[in-house]
N, C-alpha and C positions, 0 to 999 in steps of 0.2 A: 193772363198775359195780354196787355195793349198788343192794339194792331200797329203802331210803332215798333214796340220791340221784336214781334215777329217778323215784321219787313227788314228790321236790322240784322236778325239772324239771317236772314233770307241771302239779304246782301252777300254778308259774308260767305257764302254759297255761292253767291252768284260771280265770285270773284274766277272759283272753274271752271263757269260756264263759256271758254273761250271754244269753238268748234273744234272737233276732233285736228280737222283741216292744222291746225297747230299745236301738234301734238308731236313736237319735236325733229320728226322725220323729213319733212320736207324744206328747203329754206325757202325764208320768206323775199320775195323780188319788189323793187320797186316797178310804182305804175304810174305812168300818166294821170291825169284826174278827167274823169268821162264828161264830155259835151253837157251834159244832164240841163237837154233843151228845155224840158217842161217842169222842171223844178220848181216851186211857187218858196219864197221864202218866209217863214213864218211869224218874223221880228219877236219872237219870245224873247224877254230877258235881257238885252244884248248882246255882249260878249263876253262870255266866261272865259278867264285865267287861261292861258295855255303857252307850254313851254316850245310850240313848235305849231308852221298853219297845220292846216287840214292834209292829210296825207295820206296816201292812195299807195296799195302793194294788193300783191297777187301775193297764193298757195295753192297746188292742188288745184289750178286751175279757176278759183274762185278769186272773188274780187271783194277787197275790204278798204277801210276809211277809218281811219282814227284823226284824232284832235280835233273832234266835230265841234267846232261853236255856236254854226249857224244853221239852226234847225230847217229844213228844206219838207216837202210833199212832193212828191211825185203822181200825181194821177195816170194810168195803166188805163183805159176805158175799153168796153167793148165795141166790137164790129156795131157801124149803126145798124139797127134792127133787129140787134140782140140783146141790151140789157135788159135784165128785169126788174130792176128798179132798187134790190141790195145794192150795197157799199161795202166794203171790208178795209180799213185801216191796219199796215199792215208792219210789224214793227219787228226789225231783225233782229238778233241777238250778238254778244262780244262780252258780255263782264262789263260791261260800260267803260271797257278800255280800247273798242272799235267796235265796226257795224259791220256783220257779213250780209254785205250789199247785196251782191248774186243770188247767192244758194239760199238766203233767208229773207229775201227783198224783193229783186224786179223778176226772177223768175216765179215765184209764189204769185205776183201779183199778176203775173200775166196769163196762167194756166189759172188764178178767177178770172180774170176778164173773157179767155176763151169760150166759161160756163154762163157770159153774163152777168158777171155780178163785178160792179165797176170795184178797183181796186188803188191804193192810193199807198205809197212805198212812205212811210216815215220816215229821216232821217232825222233822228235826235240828238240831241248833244252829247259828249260821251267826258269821262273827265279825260286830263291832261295827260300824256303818256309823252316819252325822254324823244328827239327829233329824230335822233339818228336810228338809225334803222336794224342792224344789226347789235343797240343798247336794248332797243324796245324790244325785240326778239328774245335775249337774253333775258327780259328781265320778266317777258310771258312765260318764259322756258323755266323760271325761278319762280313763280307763282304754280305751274302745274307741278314741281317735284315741293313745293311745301316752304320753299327755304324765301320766298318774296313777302314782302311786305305791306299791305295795303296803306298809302297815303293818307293820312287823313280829310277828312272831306267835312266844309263848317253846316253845323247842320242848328236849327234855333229848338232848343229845349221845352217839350213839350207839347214842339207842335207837330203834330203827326203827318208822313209824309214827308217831314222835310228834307228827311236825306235823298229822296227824290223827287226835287222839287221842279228843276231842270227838266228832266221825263216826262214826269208830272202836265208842267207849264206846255211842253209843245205837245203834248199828245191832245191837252187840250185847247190847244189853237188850231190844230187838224182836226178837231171835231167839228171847230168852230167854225174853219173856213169851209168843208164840204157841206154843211149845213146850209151858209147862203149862199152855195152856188149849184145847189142839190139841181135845182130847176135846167140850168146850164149844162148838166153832168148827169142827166136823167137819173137822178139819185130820189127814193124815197126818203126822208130826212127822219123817221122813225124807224128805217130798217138798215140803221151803219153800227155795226160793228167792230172789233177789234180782234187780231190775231198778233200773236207775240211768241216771238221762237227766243228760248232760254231766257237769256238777261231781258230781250224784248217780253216775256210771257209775263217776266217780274214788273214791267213797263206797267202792261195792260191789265195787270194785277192791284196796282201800286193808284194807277188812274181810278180803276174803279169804284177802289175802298174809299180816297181820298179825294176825289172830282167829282162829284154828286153833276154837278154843270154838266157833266160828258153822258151820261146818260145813255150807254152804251147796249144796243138791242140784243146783242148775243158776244159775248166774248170767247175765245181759244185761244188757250196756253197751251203753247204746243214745246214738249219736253222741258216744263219748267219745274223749279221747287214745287215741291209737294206740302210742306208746313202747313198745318191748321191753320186759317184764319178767322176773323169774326166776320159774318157775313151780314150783309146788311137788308133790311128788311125787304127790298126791293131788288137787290142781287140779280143780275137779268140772267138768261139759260148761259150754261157754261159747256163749253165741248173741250173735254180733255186726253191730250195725247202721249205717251211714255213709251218707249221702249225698253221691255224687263232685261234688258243687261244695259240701259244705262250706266255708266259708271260713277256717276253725280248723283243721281235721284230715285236710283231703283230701287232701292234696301232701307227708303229711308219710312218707309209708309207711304200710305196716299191721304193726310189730313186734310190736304184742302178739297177732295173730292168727299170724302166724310161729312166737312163742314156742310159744305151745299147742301148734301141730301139730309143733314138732318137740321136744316135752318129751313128745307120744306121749299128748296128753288130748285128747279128743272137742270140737271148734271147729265154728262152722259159721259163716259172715258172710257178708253180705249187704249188697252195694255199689251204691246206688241210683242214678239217673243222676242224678236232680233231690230237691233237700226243704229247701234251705239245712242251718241249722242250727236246733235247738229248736225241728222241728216236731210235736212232742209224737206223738199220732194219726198226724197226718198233713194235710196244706194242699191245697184243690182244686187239681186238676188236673198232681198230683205222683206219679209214681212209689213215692217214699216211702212213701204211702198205704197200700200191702200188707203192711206188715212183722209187723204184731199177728198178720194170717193168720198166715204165713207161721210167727212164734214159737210160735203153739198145734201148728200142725201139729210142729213140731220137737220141742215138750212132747210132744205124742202117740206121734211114731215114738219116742222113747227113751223111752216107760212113764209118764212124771209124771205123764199123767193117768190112767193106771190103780190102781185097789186094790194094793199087795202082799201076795204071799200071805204 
């Protein structure tokens, strides 16, 4: 099977990957749209299609963004005279039908910066979802019981990646721009990585196989599809995170931790007993809860947080 066709199944997976956070129970509020002083915008692309601007709602206390057209970074830095010279590109998750900003974005990015390791919030383009607020709701609420229908999305025949091409484009214009301003941003430019929570894991999944340019030092897919992929000769270390009562991905295998270890590239995962799904950090009294340790220490024993000579 092409690594096209698997990213396509994938997709269609990725259409449940909406956070627990909307899972019916709670309604969805509108929000202001945040100051987001330090935003750098990334000019990928233009402006993709959208039936409605950029739009900003709360759940559960969390903060989200749909009808993203215009790709943003955020850099998160640490206290001066604590970085150690990693980067982490950090890319939230939604189904590609919004971004949970919060729980899978500025707080992630800032508990790395706390450890040192500068941190840089993606916000990627997402497709076009209905304006009004209580349709979109409905029509999330219609995708988790089965009865919604994915839109079609134009993709070019053949060429791999292209159904995420958008993802794709600005994940690697964020490669691009912390790369020449590494010097400004006490960034080692051989030690930036990527992390990607659910729809975003498929991001930095999707970058990897098909952006060779981005050249990514260590990646984690945190609570993403698991499907086999073809790994590439070069495939940089992967740290992988799942929680076994997922309800999206825990019964489904673990192919792409399979792949790695036997395409002979450095894997390391981590199968938690409890966390649901989209539990960003981590949810009281969850197992889950340790994996941020657990991901520094694994930066640590293979060097990323050290200088190279």
């Amino acid at each position: 099977m092409t690594r096209l066709k698997i990213l396509l199944l994938l997709t269609a997976a990725s259409l449940a990957l909406a956070a627990p956070a909307l899972a019916q129970q709670a309604p969805m509020t509108e929000a202001a749209a945040p100051a987001e002083p330090n935003a750098i915008i990334l000019g990928t692309g233009g402006v993709a299609a959208s039936t409605g601007p950029e739009t900003w709602f709360n759940q559960y206390g969390d903060t989200f963004v749909r009808n993203v057209t215009t790709a943003t970074l955020t850099p998160v830095l640490p206290k001066p005279g604590t970085a150690n010279g990693a980067a982490v590109i950090v890319a939230p998750g939604g189904g590609f039908m919004f971004l949970s900003m919060s729980n899978e974005g500025w707080e992630v990015a800032q508990a790395l910066a706390d450890q040192g390791v500068a941190a840089f919030v993606l916000k990627y383009r997402t497709r076009p979802t209905l304006p009004d607020l209580g349709e979109f709701e409905a029509s999330v609420n219609a995708m988790f019981s089965g009865a919604g229908a994915r839109p079609a999305r134009p993709a070019t025949p053949g060429q791999p990646g292209a159904e995420f091409a958008d993802q794709i484009d600005d994940a690697t214009a964020a490669f691009a721009l912390v790369r020449s301003r590494a010097s400004e941003w006490g960034v080692d430019p051989e030690r930036i990585g990527m992390v990607g929570f659910s729809a975003g894991a498929m991001t930095t999944m999707a970058t990897t196989l098909w952006a060779p340019q981005t050249r990514p030092a260590f990646i984690a897919p945190i609570y993403g599809a698991m499907t086999a992929v073809e790994v590439p000769a070069d495939a940089p270390p992967m740290f992988v995170v799942l929680a076994a009562d997922d309800p999206l991905f825990a019964n489904r295998g673990f192919g792409v931790v399979e792949a790695w270890q036997s395409a002979g590239r450095p894997v390391e995962f981590h199968l938690y007993q409890n966390g649901g799904h989209g539990f960003g950090l981590g949810n009281p009294g969850k197992t889950s809860n340790g994996w941020l340790d657990g991901f520094l220490r694994w930066l640590d024993v293979n060097g990323f947080l050290k200088p190279q000579a």
